[in-house]
C-alpha positions in Angstrom: -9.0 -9.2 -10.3 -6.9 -6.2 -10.7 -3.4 -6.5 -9.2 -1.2 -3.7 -8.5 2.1 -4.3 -7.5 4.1 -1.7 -5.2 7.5 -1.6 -5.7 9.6 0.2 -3.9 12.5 0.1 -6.3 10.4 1.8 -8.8 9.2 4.6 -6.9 10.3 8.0 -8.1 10.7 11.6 -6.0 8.1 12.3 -8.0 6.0 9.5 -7.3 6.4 10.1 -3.3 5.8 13.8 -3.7 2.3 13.2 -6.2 1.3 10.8 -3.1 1.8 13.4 -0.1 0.1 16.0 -2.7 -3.0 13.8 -2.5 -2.9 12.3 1.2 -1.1 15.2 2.9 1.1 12.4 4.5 4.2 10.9 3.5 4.4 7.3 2.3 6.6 6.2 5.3 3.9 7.7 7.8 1.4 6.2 6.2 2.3 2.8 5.9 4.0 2.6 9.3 3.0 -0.2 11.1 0.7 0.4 14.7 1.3 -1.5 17.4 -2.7 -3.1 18.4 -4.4 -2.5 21.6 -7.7 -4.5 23.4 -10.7 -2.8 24.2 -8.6 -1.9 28.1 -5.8 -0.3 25.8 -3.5 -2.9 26.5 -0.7 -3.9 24.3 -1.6 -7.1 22.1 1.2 -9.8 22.1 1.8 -12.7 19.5 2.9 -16.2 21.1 5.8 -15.3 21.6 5.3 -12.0 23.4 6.1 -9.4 20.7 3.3 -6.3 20.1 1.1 -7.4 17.3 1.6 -4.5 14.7 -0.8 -3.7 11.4 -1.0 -1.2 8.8 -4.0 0.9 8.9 -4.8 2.4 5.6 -6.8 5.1 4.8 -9.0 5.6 1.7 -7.2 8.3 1.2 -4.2 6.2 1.2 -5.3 3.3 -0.8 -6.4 5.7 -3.4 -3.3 7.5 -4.2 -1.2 4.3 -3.8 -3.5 2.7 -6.6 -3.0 5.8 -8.5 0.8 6.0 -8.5 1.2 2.0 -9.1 -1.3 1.8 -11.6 0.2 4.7 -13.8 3.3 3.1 -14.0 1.6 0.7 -16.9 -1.0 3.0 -17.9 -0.2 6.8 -17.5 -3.6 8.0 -18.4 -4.7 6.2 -15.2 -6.2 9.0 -13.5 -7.0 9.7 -9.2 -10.6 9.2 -10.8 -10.0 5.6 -12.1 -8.5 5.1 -8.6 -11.7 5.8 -7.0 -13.5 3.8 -9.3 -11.3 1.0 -8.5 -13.7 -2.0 -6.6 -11.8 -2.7 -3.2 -12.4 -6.1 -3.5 -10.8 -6.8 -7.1 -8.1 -5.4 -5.3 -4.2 -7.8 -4.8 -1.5 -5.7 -3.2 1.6 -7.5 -4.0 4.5 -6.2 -2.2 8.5 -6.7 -4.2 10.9 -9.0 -2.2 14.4 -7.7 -1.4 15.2 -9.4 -4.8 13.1 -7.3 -7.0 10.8 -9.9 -7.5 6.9 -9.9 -6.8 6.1 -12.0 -4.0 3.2 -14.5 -4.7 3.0 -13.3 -8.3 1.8 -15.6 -10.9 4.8 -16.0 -13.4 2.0 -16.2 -16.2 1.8 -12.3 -15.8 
C-alpha cells in the first residue's frame, strides 16, 4: 500500500502554487470542511448537536495532492504517475501539531 503523508510543515509556496496550477483552487478551499445535509437539506448533528462536517475531495484534488507529496521523496514523480496511482492502495496520513505522522508505522 502506498502511503503518502501530507505535511503541512513541509509545504512550500511553490508547492501551494503547482497545486492551484493544477486544481484551479487553493489548498485551503479545497480541503475545507462542509457542513452535511439530509435528503430535506437539513443540517446533520453529531450527539451532541454540533453540524457533522467532511471533506469532499475531488479527483482533481486527490491527484495533485498525491503529486506534490509524492515528489517530495521522488521528484521524477510525475501528475501522470498520480493518475496512475490505485485509489485504494491509497493511506493519507495527516502530521500532528508535533511534526509527527499520526498512525505511522515507526518501521517506515
Amino acid at each position: 500500500m502506498a502511503r503518502i503523508t501530507i505535511d503541512e510543515n513541509k509545504l512550500t509556496i511553490g508547492d501551494l502554487e503547482d497545486f492551484e496550477d493544477v486544481t484551479g483552487e487553493s489548498l485551503t478551499k479545497a480541503l475545507k470542511p462542509v457542513t452535511q445535509r439530509d435528503e430535506n437539506g437539513d443540517i446533520i448533528r453529531d450527539d451532541e448537536g454540533r453540524p457533522v462536517q467532511e471533506v469532499e475531495v475531488s479527483a482533481r484534488v486527490l491527484k495533485a495532492i498525491v503529486w506534490i507529496a509524492s515528489r517530495k521523496d521522488d521528484p521524477d514523480f510525475t501528475l501522470e504517475d498520480a493518475r496512475n496511482v490505485a485509489v485504494t492502495s491509497l493511506e493519507v496520513i495527516e502530521a500532528d501539531e508535533s511534526g509527527e505522522s499520526e498512525n505511522a508505522d515507526p518501521k517506515d
